[in-house]
Structure formats: C-alpha cells, structure tokens
C-alpha positions in Angstrom: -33.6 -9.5 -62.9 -31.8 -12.0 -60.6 -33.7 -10.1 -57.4 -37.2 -10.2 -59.3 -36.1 -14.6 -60.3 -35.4 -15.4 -56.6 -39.1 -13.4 -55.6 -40.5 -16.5 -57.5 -38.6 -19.2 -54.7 -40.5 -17.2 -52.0 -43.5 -17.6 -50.3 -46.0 -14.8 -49.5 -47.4 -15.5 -46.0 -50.0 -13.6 -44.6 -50.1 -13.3 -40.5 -53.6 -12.3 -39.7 -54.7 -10.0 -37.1 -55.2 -11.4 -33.7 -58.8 -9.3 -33.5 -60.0 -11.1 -36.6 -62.5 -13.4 -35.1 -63.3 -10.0 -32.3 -66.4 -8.1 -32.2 -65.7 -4.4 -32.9 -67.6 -3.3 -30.0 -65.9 -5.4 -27.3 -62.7 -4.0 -27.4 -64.0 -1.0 -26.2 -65.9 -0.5 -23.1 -67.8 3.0 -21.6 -67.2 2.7 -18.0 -63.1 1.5 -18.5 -61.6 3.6 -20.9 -58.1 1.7 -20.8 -60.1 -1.2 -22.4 -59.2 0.6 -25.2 -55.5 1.4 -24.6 -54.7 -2.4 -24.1 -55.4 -3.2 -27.8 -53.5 -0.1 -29.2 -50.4 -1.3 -31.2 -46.9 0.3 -30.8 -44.8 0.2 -33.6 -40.8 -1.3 -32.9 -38.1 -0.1 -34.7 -35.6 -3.0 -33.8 -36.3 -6.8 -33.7 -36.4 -8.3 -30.1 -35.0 -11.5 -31.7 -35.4 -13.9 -34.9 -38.9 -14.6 -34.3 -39.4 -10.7 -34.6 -36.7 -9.6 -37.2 -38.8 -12.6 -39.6 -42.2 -10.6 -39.4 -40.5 -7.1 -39.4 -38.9 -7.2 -42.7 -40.7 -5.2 -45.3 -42.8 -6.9 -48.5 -40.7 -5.5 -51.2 -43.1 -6.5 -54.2 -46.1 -9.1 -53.6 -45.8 -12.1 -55.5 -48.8 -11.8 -57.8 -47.2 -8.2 -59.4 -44.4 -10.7 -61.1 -44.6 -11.2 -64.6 -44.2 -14.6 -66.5 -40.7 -12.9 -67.3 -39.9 -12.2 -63.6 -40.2 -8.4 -64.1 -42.4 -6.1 -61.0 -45.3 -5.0 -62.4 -46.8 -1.9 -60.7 -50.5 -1.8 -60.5 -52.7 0.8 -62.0 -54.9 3.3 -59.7 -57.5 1.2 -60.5 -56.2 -2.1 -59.0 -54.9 0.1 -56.1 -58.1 1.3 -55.4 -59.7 -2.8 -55.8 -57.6 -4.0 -53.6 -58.5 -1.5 -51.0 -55.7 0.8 -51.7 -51.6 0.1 -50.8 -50.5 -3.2 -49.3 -47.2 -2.9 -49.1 -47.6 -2.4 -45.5 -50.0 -5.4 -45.1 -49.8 -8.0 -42.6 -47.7 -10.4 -44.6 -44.4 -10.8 -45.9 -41.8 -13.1 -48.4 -40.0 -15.7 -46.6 -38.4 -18.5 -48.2 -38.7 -22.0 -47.3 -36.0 -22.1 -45.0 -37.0 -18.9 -43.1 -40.7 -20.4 -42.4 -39.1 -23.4 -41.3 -37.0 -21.5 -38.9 -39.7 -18.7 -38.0 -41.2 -22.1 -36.9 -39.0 -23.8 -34.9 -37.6 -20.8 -33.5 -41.5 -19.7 -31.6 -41.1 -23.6 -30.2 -37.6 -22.7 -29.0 -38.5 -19.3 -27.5 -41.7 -21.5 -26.0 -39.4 -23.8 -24.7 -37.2 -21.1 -22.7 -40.3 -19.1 -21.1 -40.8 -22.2 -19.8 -38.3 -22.2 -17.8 -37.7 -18.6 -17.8 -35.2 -17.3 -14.8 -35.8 -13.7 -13.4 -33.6 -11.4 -11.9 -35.0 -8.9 -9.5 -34.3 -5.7 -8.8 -36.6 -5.6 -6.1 -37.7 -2.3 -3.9 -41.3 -2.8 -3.2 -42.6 -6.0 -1.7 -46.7 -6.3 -1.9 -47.9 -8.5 1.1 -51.2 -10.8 0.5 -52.5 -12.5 3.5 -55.7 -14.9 3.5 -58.6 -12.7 3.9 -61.0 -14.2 6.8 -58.0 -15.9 8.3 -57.3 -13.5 11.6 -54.3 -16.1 12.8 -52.1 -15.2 9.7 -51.6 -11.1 10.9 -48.8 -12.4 13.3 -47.3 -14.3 10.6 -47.6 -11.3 8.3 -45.9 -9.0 11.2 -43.4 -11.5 11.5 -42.2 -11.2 7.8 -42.8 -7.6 7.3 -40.6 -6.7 10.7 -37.9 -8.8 8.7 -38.4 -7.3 5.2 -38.2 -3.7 7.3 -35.3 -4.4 9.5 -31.8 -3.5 9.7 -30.6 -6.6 8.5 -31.9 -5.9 4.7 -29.3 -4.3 2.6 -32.1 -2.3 0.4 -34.6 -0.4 2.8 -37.6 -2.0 1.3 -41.1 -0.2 0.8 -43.7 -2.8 2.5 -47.4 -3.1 1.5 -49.8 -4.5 3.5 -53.5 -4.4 3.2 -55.5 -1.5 4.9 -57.2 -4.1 7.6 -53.9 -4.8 9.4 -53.4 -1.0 10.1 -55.1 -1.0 13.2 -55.2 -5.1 14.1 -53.9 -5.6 17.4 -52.2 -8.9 16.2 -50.3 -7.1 13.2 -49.5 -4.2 15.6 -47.8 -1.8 13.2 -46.7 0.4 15.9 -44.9 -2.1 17.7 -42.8 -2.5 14.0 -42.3 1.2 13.6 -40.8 1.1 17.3 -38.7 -1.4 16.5 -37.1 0.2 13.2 -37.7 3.9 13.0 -37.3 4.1 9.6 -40.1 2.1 9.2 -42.8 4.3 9.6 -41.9 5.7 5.8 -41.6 2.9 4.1 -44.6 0.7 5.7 -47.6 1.1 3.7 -51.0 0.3 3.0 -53.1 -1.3 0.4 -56.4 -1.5 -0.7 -58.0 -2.0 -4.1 -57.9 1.5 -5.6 -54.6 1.8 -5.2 -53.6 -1.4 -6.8 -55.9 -0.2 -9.9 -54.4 3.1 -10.4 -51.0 2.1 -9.1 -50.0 -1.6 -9.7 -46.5 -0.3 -11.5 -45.2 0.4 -8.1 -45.3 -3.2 -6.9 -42.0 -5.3 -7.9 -42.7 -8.7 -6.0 -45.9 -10.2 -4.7 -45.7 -12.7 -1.3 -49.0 -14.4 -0.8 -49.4 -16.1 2.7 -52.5 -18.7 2.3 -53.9 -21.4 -0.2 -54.7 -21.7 -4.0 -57.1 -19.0 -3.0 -54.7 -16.4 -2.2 -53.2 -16.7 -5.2 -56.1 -16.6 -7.4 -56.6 -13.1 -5.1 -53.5 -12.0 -6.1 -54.3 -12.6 -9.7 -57.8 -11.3 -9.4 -56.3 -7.5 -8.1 -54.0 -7.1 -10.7 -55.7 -7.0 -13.7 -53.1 -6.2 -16.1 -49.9 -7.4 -15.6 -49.2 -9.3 -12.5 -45.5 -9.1 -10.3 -43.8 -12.2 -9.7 -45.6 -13.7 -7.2 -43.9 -15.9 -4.4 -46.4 -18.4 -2.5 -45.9 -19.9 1.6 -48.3 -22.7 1.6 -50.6 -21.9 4.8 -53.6 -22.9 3.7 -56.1 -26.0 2.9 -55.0 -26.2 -0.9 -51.6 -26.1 -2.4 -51.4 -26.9 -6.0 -50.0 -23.4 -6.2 -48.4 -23.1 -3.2 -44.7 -24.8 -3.1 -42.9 -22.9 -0.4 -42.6 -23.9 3.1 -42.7 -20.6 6.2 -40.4 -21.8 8.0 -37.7 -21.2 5.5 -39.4 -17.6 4.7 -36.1 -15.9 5.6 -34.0 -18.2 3.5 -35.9 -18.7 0.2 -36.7 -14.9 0.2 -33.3 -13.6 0.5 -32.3 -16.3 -2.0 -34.9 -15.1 -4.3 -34.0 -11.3 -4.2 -30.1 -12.3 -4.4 -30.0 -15.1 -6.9 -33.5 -14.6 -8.6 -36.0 -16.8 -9.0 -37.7 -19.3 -11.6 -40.7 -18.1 -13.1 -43.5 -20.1 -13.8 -45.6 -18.2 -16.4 -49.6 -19.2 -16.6 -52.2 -18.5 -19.2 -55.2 -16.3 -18.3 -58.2 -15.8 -20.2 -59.6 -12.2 -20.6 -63.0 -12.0 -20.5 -65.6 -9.3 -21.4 -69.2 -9.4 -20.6 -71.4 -8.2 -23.2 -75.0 -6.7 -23.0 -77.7 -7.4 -25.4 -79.2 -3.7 -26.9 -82.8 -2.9 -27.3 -83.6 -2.1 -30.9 -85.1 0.8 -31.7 -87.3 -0.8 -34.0 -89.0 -2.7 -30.9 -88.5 -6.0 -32.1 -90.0 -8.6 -29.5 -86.1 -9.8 -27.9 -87.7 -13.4 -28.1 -87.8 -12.3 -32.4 -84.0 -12.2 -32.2 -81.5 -15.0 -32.8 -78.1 -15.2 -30.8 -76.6 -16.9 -33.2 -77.0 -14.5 -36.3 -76.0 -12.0 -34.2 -72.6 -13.4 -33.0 -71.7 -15.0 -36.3 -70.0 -12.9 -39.1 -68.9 -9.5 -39.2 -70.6 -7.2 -36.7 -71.7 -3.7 -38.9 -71.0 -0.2 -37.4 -74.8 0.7 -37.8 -76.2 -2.4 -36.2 -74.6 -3.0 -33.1 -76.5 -5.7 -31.0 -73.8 -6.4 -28.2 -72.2 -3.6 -26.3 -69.2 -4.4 -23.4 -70.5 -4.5 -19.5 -67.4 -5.7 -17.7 -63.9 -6.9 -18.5 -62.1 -9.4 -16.3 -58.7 -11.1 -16.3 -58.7 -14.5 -14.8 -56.6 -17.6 -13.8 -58.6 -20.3 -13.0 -62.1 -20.7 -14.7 -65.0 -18.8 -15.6 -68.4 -20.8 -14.6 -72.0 -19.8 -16.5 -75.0 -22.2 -13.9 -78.7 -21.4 -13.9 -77.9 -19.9 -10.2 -81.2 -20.0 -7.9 -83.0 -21.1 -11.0 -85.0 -24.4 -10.4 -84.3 -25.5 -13.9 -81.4 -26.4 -16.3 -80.1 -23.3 -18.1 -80.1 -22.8 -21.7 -76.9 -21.7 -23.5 -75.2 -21.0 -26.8 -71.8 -21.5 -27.4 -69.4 -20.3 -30.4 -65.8 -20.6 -31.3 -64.2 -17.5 -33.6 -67.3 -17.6 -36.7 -68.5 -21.1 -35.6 -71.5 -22.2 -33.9 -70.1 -25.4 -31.6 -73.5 -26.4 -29.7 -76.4 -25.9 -27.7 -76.4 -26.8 -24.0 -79.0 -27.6 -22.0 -77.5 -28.3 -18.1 -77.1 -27.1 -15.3 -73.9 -25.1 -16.9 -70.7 -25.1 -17.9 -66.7 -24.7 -16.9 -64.2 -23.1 -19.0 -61.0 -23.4 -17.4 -57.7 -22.4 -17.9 -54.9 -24.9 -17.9 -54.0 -24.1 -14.0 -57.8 -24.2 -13.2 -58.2 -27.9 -14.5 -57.5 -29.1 -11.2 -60.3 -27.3 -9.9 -64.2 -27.3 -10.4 -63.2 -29.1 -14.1 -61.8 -31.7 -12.8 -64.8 -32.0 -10.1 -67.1 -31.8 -13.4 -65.5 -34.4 -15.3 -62.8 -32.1 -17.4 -59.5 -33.2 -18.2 -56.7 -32.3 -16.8 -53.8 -30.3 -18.1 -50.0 -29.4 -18.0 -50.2 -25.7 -17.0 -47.6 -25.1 -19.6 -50.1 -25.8 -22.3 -52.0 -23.1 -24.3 -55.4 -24.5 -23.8 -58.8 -23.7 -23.0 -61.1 -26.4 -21.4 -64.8 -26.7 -21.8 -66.9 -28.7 -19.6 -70.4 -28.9 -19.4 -72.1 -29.6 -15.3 -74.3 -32.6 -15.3 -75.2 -32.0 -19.1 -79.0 -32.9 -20.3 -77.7 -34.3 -23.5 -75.5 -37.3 -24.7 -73.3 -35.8 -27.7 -71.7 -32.9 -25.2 -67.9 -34.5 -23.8 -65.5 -32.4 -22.0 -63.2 -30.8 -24.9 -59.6 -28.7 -25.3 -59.6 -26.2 -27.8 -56.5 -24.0 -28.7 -55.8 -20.5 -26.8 -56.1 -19.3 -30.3 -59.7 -19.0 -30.7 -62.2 -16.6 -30.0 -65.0 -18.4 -27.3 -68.4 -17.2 -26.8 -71.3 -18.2 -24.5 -74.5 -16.9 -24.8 -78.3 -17.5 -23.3 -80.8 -17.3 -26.0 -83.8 -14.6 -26.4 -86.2 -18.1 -26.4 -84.6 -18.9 -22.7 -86.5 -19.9 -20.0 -84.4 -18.3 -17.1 -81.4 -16.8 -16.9 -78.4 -17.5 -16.4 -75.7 -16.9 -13.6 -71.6 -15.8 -14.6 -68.7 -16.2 -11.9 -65.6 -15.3 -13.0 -62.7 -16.7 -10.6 -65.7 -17.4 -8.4 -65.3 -13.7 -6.9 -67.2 -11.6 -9.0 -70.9 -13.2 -9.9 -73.3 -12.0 -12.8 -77.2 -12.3 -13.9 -76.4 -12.9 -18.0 -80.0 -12.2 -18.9 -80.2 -12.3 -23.1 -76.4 -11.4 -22.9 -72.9 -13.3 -23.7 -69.5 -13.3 -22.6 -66.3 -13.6 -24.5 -63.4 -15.0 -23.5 -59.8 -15.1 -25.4 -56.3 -15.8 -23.5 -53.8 -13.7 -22.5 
C-alpha cells in the first residue's frame, strides 16, 4: 500500500521519439544502405551517468492503473489490446519532482562540460589534409610528415596523405622513405573511397589551409569525424587557430597532454525525390504541403530519399541559372512556416553564421549553441526576417508542383543539386 500511495507523488513523463516529426521513408535510402544502420537503436544495460540511469529505470505501474484507494489495477485484454497492446516498456517513466528537476539540471551540467570537453589521445594514425588547388603547401605537408615519420617520435606513426602527393615532385615521398626506412610501411595514401569504407582507422585529423579545409575535412567524413587539429595557412581563419611555425610544439603537446575539444553541431540532410503516381495525376494537381504535413501512410508514399549529407556550415536552396526568383515551401516538424519567393535561402549551422548568413543578413551565433539559422537571399516579400529555431525540429524545404523553375541545392557549397518538385530535410546531429 505505502509503494502504490508514493506512485500518486510521481509524475508520469513521457520522452518522445526523436523520429516523431520524420518521414518513414527518409530514413532509409536505396543506393546507401547504412542510412538505415545509423537510426538502429542499441539497447544499454548500464547507465553512462545520471542523465541515463533517470530514463533507464523501468515504469513499474502507470499512473492511470491506480485506484482512488491507491491499489494497481491490471487492465483487462480488452484495454491491452486499446491501448495498442503492453506499455510497460513505453517511452516514459515515474520520476518525482525532485528527479525531473535534477534530470534537468543535470543535461545543462553535462552541456556545460562538453563544452569544454578535454581529450586524451591515444594516437597511431595521423590523417593529413592539405588545401586542394594550393601546389605551395606539398612542401609544408612533406615537412610535417618527415617529422611525424622520423626517429624522433616515440610511436612509429601510420601517415596519410592524399593520393595526389604520391608522385608530386615538391612532396617527394621518396626522398622521405630515404630518409627513414621504416617509412615506406607506414606512409600511406588517401583518397575518398577509402575514407568511406575505412574512416575508423583514422585517430587525428591535421588540416593545413583555411575555413575551407576544414569544412573538407568535415565534408569526407561523413559519420563521425576525428579530432581535427587546424594550422592557419589560408585566406580565412575563423576555424583556424594554430600558427605552423609552432607545428612541432603544439603537435607533440597535443599527442602528450591532449587536447581541448571544441565540439560543433551539423545538420544531416537528405534529399528527397518527388514519385510519379501511378494514377497519372498532372504533378501540377499535387500540393507539397498536404504531402509533407501529417503522418506519411505505407501505401502512399510521395517522397522517396535521393542523397544523404552531413554538413557543417550551411545548406543553400537559389534559383541557380534561373533568370527568375525561386519558389519555395518551407516546414518545421507538422507545421507549415511560409512561402518564399527570392532569390533563396541559407540555413546555417551555428559555425556557418559567419559565412554566406551573415553576408545575407542572418544573425550571428555562439557555436556552442544548438541552433539552426534561416535566412532568406534578397527576399520578394516584407513579413520574411532572418529567424533561429531550435536543433530540435524537423526542417523542410520544398519547391512546389505550381513552380515556375526549379530550384538549385548546395550543401557545404561542394556538392550542388537540380531540386525539380522535390524537398530536402534537414535535422542536426
């Protein structure tokens, strides 16, 4: 009786699904299959800390099978079946007042530490970006890979460098492998297919260049990215902070004492393709937003995943060689937001805001904060303003079936797509 009374000082709260506000058919795509191994969910038997051991506890009995006389109350079949069958293993659980309070202020601590979250490495394979387009930076790039290979180190480090430099005169590999002649086995080199099918083997990233190099470093791993260590040699450094000279000094002082990681949001997003119906419905017949709004059915698909990218500094939707503005729809999770008619719009993460946001008008933001910036470029309408929404919704940009043109998607400003009666979808990650 006392365990069923103190039930009654509890609250029930429910945590809902992160792939609430998701279409079912973009979390699967045909031409990437581990699309679909990302969003699988692996149970843990032990709590990583509070935060973790709040959500993990079981819902003994749910809070409307208590009587007026604080007995549990069992539901019939009936009920069972109602309520779409057993919930004790539901997405919610009884915490009291206290324990939300704390689940609270402990995801604001943790927050707090990531922030300023210190890594020790244990490092054996050093990935080498260097500026693509910049020839003058292979003798740089020599210069530190002769040092990460020499005698001097006391790991024998595994170097990558990308395929180009193989047979540069400037880089001269063979001159390196004289030098040290273990070095032939343990200098290798990159090129995008291996970082795809093989990214686990890099442990730490040194990017010689600008913003840009960084944003390439970003842009090849797709999943999850190394610590990444940036010499400023390029026009931009916002992301930059580390002078070459001092290579040899803050590298070994990174690899002995660790280093201070800077954590940045990225924003996944997945192009989707508009599908013919059978039916032959003129496309101009169809409207975008009763599509995208609501819950999609398994028998009438509309959308169907293209591409998937991961990216750190905007995604940017113009009317391309078009001659006029373009025409766009834009949601958030089951919400229509606007129309747009411009020439198109930013959305930008936090470290992007700096970049073609801030050129559009955008605000600027802390790159510690979980935001999402949309700005529209050289809008035709007066009640569109720059806005920050949360990281914790759902965005989705669309051109209409009634659209004049098309539309044009660059993601990172690398990879560049025709959206033709098709949307994208973003969410961070």
């Amino acid at each position: 009786m006392e365990d069923h009374a103190e039930i009654r000082h509890h609250l029930e709260v429910v945590f809902e699904s992160d792939s609430g506000h998701r279409r079912k058919s973009s979390f699967v795509s045909p031409d990437t299959p581990r699309l679909a191994r990302r969003h699988e969910t692996q149970p843990s038997d032990q709590a990583a800390c509070f935060v973790h051991s709040l959500l993990g506890q079981p819902r003994a009995v749910q809070l409307d099978n208590i009587d007026e006389h604080g007995k549990a109350v069992t539901p019939s079949v009936g009920q069972q079946f109602e309520d779409g069958g057993d919930n004790t293993s539901g997405p919610s659980r009884l915490l009291t007042k206290r324990e939300l309070s704390d689940m609270a202020w402990n995801v604001r601590a943790l927050s707090k530490k990531l922030g300023s979250l210190k890594l020790k490495l244990n490092v054996h394979s050093i990935f080498i970006l260097t500026k693509p387009q910049d020839q003058s930076l292979a003798r740089l790039t020599k210069e530190v890979t002769s040092w990460l290979l020499g005698p001097e180190q006391r790991v024998p480090y595994t170097v990558y460098v990308e395929k180009r430099l193989e047979n540069d005169s400037q880089f001269d590999a063979e001159s390196i492998c004289k030098e040290e002649p273990t070095a032939k086995q343990r200098l290798k080199y990159w090129d995008n297919c291996l970082i795809e099918d093989h990214h686990h083997l890099v442990d730490f990233v040194i990017t010689l260049g600008g913003d840009g190099t960084v944003l390439y470093a970003s842009w090849l791993f797709q999943r999850v990215v190394p610590p990444v260590l940036s010499f400023s040699l390029g026009s931009l450094g916002f992301l930059t902070k580390f002078d070459f000279d001092d290579y040899k000094e803050t590298l070994q002082r990174a690899f002995t004492e660790g280093v201070t990681v800077s954590l940045r949001l990225r924003f996944e997003c997945t192009v989707m393709r508009s599908r013919r119906r059978s039916s032959g419905q003129p496309q101009i017949e169809r409207d975008l937003a009763e599509e995208l709004i609501g819950e999609e059915s398994d028998d009438n698909v509309t959308h169907s995943p293209d591409k998937m990218f991961q990216i750190l500094n905007e995604i940017v939707v113009d009317r391309g060689p078009n001659p006029t503005m373009s025409s766009l729809e834009i949601f958030g999770d089951d919400e229509h937001f606007t129309s747009v008619q411009a020439d198109g719009v930013c959305v930008a993460t936090p470290t992007g805001s700096t970049a073609y946001n801030l050129a559009a008008g955008g605000s600027l933001s802390h790159p510690e904060n979980p935001v999402i910036l949309l700005t529209a470029i050289c809008a035709h309408t007066l009640n569109f303003r720059p806005i920050i929404l949360p990281d914790t919704i759902v965005l989705r940009i669309g051109v209409p079936y009634d659209a004049r043109t098309s539309s044009w998607a660059s993601f990172d400003g690398r990879e560049r797509y025709v959206l033709s009666f098709s949307a994208f979808k973003l969410h961070p990650s």
